[in-house]
N, C-alpha and C positions, 0 to 999 in steps of 0.2 A: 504494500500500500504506500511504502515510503518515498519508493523509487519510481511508483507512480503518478508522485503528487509533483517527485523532480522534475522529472519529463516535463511534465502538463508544464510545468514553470518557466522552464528551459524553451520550451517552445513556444510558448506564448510571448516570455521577451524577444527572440528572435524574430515572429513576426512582428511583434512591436518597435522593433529595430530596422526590420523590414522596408515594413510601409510609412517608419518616418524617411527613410534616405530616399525612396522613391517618391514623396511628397515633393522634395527640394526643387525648387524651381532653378533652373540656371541662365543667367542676361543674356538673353537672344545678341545671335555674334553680329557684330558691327557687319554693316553692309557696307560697299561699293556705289559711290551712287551712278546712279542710271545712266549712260552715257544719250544724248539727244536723240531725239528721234530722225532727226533729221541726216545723221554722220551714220546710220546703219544703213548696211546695205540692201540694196532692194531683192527678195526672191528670184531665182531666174526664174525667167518663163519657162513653163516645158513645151514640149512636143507632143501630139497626138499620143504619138508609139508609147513615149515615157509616161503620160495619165494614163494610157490603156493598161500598159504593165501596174503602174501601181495601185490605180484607181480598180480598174473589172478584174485584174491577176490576179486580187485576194481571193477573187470566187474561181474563178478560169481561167486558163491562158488560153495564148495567139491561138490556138489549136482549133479553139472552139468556132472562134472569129473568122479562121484559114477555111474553113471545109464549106464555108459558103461565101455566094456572091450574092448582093443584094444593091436592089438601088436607093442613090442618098435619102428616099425618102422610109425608104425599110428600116433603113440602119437611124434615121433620125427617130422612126417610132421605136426601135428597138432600144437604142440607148435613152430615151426617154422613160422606159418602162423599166428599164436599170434604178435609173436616178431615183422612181419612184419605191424602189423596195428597202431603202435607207436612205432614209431624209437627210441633206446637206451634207452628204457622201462626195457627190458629183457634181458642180458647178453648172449653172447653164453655160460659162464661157471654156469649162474645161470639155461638155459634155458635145460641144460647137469644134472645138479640135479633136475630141474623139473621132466623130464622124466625121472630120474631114480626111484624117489618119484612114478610118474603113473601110470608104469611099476610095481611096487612093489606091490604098492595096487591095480591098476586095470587092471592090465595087462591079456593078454590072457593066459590060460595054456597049 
């Protein structure tokens, strides 16, 4: 019963030692400040190919897009119905170079 009552003791200061050290706030670290907006540099624009890759690749690749021909206005509904199955995935201005990339290379003649 004695070495019972230790324990119980023993453990209890311990998490009581515990949860004071992890209470302890520590001064958020000095920051940098922000360098202008204006001296960053601007995104590059991509290319068709490069949103297709990165943008439709995460579902599919070229493969999908290679085994057919379609004309710009297929490929307009088709990337259109893309854009809509995750909202602000796909840009109207990236979604305008997709298909113009689809069109190019898999377009109908």
């Amino acid at each position: 019963m004695r070495v019972r009552s230790i324990v119980l003791i023993v453990v209890s200061l311990m998490l009581l030692v515990f949860s004071i050290g992890c209470a302890k706030q520590e001064p958020p670290a000095p920051t940098a400040p922000a360098a202008p907006a204006a001296t960053a540099p601007a995104a590059p624009a991509l290319d068709g190919k490069t949103l297709f890759d990165n943008k439709c690749g995460v579902c599919h690749g070229i493969d999908r897009a290679a085994i057919r021909a379609e004309t710009k206005e297929k490929w307009v509904s088709i990337v259109k119905d893309m854009q809509g199955k995750k909202a602000d995935w796909i840009s109207d201005v990236e979604a305008a170079k997709i298909v113009e990339f689809l069109v190019a290379e898999h377009g109908k003649k």
